[in-house]
C-alpha positions as CSV (number, residue, x, y, z in Angstrom):
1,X,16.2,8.7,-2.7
2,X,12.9,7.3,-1.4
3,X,12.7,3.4,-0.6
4,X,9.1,2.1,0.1
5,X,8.2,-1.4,0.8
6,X,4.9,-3.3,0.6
7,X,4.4,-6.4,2.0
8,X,1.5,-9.1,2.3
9,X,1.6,-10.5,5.7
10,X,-1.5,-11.2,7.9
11,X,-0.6,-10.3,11.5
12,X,-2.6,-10.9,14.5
13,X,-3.9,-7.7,16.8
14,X,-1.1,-5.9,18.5
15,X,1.8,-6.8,16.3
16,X,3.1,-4.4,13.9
17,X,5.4,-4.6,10.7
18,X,8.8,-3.4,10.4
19,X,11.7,-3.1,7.5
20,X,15.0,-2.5,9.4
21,X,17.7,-1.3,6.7
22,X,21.7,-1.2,7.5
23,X,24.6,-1.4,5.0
24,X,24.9,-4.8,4.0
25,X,28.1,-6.5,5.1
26,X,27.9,-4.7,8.1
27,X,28.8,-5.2,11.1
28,X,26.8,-6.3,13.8
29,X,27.2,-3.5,16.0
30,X,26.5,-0.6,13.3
31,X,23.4,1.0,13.4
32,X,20.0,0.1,12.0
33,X,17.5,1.8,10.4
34,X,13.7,1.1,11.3
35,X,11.0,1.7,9.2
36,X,7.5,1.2,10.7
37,X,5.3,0.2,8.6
38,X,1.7,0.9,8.5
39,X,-1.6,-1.2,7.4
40,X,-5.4,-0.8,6.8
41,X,-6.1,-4.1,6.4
42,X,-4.1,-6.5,8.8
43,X,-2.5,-8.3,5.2
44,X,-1.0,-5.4,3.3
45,X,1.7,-3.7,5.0
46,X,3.6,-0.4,3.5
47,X,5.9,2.0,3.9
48,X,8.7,4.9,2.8
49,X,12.1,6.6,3.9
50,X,13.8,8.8,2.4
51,X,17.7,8.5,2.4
52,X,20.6,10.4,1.3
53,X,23.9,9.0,0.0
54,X,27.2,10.6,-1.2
55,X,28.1,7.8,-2.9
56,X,26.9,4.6,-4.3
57,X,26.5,2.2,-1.5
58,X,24.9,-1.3,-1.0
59,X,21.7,-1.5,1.6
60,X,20.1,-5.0,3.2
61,X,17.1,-5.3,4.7
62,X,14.9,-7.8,6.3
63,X,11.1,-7.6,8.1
64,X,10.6,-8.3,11.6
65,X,7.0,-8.5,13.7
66,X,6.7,-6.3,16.6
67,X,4.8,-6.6,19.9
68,X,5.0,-3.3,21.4
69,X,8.7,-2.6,21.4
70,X,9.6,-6.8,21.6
71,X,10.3,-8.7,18.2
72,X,8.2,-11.7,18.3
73,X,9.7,-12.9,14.6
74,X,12.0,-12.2,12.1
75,X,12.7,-12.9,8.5
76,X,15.4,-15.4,7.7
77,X,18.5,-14.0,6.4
78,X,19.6,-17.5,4.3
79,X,19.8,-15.2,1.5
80,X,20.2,-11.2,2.6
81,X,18.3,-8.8,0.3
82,X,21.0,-6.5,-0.9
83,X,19.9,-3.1,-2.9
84,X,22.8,-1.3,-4.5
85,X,21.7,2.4,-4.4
């Protein structure tokens, strides 16, 4: 299954977007997944993984901003987005 996200967010030079995926209700030790994503633009942020389950199984996710290998912000999880896939 491929996921992609797209995103609007104007970041400043040196920061980069990321998705970071993980079964929801997991947790907080369980591994991550990060998804860098890429823009041409500064604004419009975009990306893709492709994922295999063997059975149905129920994903968050939430974007954080990246200085180098530091998170400088991340989203608010108030409400988590949950994909069932």
């Amino acid at each position: 299954m491929k996921l992609s996200f797209h995103v609007h967010y104007k970041t400043v030079w040196g920061e980069t977007l990321h998705a970071v995926l993980y079964r929801a209700h997991a947790s907080a030790n369980e591994n991550k997944i990060n998804i860098p994503l890429s823009t041409q633009d500064g604004q419009n942020w975009q990306g893709d993984i492709l994922l295999e389950f063997k059975q149905p199984v129920a994903m968050s996710y939430h974007y954080e901003v990246r200085r180098g290998k530091q998170t400088v912000r991340r989203e608010w999880q108030l409400v988590p987005r949950i994909l069932p896939l």
